[in-house]
C-alpha positions in Angstrom: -191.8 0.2 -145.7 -188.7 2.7 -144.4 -189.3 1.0 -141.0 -189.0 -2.4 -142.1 -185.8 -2.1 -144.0 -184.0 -0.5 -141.1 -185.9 -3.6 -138.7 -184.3 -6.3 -141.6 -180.9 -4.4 -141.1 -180.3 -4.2 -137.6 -181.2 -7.9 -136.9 -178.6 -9.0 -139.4 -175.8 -7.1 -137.6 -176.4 -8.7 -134.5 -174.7 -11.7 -134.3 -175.1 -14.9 -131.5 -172.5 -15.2 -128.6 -172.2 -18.8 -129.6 -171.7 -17.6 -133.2 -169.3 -15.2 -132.2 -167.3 -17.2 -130.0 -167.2 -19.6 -132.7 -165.1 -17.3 -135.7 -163.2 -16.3 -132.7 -161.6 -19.6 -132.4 -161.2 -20.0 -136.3 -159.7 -17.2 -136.7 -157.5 -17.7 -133.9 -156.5 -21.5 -135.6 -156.4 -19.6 -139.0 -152.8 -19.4 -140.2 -150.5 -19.4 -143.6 -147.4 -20.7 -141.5 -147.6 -24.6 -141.8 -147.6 -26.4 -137.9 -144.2 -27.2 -137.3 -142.4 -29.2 -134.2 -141.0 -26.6 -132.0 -137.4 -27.5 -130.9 -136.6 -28.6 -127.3 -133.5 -26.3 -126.1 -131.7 -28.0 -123.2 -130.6 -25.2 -121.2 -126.8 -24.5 -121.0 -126.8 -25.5 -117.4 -127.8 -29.0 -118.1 -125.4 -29.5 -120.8 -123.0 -32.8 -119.9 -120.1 -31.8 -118.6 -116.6 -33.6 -120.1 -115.6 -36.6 -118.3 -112.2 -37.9 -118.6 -111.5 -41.5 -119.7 -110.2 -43.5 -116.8 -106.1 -44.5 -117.4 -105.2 -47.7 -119.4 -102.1 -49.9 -118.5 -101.3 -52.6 -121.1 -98.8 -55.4 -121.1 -98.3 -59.1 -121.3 -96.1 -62.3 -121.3 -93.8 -63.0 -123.8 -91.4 -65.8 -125.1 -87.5 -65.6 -126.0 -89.2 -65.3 -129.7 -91.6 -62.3 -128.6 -95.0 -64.6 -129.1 -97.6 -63.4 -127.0 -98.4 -66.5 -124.2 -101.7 -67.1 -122.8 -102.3 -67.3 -119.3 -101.0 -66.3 -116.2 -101.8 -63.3 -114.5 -100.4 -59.5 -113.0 -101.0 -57.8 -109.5 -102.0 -53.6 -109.6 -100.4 -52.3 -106.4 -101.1 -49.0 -105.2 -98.9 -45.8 -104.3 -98.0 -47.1 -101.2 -97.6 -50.5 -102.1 -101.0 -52.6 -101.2 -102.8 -55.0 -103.9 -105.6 -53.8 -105.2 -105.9 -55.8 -108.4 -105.4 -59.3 -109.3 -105.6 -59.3 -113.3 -105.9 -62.6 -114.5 -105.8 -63.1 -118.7 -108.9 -62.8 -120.4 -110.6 -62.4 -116.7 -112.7 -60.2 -115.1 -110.4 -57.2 -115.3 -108.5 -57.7 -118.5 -110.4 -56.1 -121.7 -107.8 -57.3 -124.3 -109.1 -60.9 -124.4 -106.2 -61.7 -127.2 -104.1 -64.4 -125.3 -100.8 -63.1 -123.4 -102.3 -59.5 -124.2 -103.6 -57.5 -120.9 -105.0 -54.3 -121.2 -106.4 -53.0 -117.5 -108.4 -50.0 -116.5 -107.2 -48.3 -113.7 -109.4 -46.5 -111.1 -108.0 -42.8 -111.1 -104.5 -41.3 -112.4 -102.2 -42.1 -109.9 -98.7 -43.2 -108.8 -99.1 -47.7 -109.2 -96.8 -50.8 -109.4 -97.9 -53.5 -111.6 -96.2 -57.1 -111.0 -96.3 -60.6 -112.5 -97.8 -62.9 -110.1 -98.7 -66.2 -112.0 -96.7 -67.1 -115.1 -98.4 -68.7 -117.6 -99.1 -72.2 -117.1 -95.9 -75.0 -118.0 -93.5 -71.9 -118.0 -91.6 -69.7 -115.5 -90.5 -66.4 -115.3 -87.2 -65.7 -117.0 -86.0 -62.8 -115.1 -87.2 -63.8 -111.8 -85.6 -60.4 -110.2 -87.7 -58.3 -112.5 -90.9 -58.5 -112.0 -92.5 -55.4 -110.6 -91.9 -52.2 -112.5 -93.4 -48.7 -111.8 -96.0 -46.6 -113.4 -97.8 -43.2 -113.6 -100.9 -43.2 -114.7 -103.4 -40.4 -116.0 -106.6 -39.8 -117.3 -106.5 -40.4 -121.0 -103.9 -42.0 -121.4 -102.4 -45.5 -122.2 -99.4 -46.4 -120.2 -97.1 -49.5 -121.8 -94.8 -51.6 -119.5 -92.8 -54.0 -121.8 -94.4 -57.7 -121.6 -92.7 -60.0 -119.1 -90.1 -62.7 -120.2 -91.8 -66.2 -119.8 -89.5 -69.6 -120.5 -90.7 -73.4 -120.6 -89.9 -75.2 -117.4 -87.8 -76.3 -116.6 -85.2 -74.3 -118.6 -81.4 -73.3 -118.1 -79.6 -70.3 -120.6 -75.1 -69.8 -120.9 -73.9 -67.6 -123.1 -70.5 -68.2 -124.8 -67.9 -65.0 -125.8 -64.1 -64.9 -127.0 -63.3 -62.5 -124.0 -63.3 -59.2 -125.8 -65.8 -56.9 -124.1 -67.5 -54.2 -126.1 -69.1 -51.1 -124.2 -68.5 -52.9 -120.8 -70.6 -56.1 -122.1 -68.6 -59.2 -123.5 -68.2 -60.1 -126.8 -70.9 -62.6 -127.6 -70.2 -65.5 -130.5 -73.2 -67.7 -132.0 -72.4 -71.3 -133.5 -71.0 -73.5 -130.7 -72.4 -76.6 -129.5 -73.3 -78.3 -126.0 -74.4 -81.5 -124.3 -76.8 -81.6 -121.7 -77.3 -84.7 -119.4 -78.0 -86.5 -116.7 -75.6 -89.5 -116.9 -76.6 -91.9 -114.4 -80.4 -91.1 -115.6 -79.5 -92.0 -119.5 -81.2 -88.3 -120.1 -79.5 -86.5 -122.6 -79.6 -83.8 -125.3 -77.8 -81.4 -127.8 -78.5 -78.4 -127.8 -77.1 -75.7 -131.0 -77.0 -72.3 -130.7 -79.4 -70.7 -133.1 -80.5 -74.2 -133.9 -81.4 -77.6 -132.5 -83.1 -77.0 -129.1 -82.1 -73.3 -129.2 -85.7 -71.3 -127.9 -83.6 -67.9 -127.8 -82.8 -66.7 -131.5 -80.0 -64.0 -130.0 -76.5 -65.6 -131.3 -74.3 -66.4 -128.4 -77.0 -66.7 -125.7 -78.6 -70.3 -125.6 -81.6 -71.3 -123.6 -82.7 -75.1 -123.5 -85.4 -76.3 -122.3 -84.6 -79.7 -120.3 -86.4 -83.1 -119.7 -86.8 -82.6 -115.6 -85.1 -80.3 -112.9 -81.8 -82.6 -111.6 -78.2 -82.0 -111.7 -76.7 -82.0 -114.9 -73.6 -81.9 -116.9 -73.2 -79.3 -119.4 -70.4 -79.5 -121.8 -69.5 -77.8 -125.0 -68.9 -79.8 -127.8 -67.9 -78.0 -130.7 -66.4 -74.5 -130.3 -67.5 -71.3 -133.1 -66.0 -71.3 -136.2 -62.4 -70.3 -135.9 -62.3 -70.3 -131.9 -60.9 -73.0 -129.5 -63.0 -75.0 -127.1 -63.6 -74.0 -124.2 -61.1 -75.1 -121.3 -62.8 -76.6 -119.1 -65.3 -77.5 -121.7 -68.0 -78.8 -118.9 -69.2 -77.6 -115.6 -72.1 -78.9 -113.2 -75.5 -77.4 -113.9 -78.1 -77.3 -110.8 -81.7 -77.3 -112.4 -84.5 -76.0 -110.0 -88.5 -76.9 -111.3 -89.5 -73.2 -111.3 -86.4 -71.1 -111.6 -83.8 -71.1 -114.9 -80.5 -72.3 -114.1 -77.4 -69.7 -115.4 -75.1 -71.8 -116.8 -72.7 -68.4 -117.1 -70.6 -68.0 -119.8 -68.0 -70.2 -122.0 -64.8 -68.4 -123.0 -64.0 -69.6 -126.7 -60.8 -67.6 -127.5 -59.9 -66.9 -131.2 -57.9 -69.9 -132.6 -54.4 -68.5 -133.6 -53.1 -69.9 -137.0 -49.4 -70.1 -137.9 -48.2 -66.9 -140.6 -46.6 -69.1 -143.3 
């Protein structure tokens, strides 16, 4: 009997490979930590390096009354001068699709002109002389040139002072009123400063937009307040289709009255 309990013994402490290999992976999946995602770590080296945003040049086209006009288009010219963009509005290369508005991305910081090229269409440039103006770009950065002056066409602007000057500019006066005509033609039309036919709200400066490019005759007809007429009170006034005519400037000298 002695024998046969220390037989029953031994066989139960030997236990089956298979068995064994068995609570070997159970114990190995046996855990109080719940399974979690582990967390991907992108090594520092990978990280994206900062990239700066490529330079932004805004402008436009403008009337006398600052309205934004639609249309037209601008030239990017590089530092030494050679085209490398033609912006039209609301194109390709504008990304300010408000009419008149141009906002353009430019390729690196740098030294560029930008230029108007094509006014908007049924008006003209109104400083024809100024149309190209300089700018340095960089990264980050927007970069404002003031909007371009734009008139209908064709147009013609006179400006009309009492002959004072004031900081070496003349004296301007607003109120007077001019006729403008082609005789021969039967085309005519009055034109007030600040008023009737008036597109430039500035007092004193008057710019008309006329019936067809020809020669006319401009003539003040009724001086400002308290000034006398202009002497002479017309002039000849040469009208081109795509540039405005300068009528210059009407002297209206302060009317003297009689002390009593």
């Amino acid at each position: 009997m002695h024998h046969a309990l220390i037989s029953l013994r031994r066989s139960a402490l030997r236990i089956s490979p298979v068995l064994l290999a068995g609570l070997t992976v159970l114990a190995a999946c046996d855990t109080d930590r719940p399974l979690e995602p582990t967390q991907a770590r992108v090594p520092a080296a990978a990280q994206p390096a900062v990239i700066l945003r490529s330079p932004h040049l805004v402008s436009g086209f403008v009337d006398l009354k600052s309205n934004f006009i639609g249309g037209g288009s601008f030239t990017v010219k590089d530092s030494l001068g050679t085209p490398i963009i033609v912006v039209a509005d609301n194109g390709q290369y504008d990304i300010d699709k408000l009419d008149g508005k141009f906002r353009i991305v430019l390729p690196t910081e740098g030294k560029y002109t930008l230029c108007g090229t094509q006014p908007p269409p049924g008006y003209m440039f109104g400083i024809p002389a100024a149309l190209c103006f300089p700018v340095v770009a960089k990264n980050s950065q927007i970069t404002q040139v003031l909007p371009l002056l734009v008139v209908p066409k064709p147009a013609a602007f006179w400006y009309v002072t009492d002959g004072n000057v004031f900081k070496g500019l003349p004296v301007l006066l607003a109120g007077a009123s001019f006729n403008v005509s082609i005789p021969r033609e039967f085309v005519s039309i009055d034109v007030v400063d600040n008023g009737l036919n008036d597109l430039d709200p500035r007092p004193g400066i008057t710019w008309a937009k006329l019936p067809k490019a020809g020669v006319y005759t401009l003539c003040e007809t009724k001086p400002p307040a308290g000034h006398w007429n202009a002497n002479p009170a017309c002039r000849t006034l040469n009208v081109a289709a795509d540039v405005p005519a300068n009528g210059g400037y009407f002297y209206n000298y302060e009317a003297q009255v009689p002390s009593q």
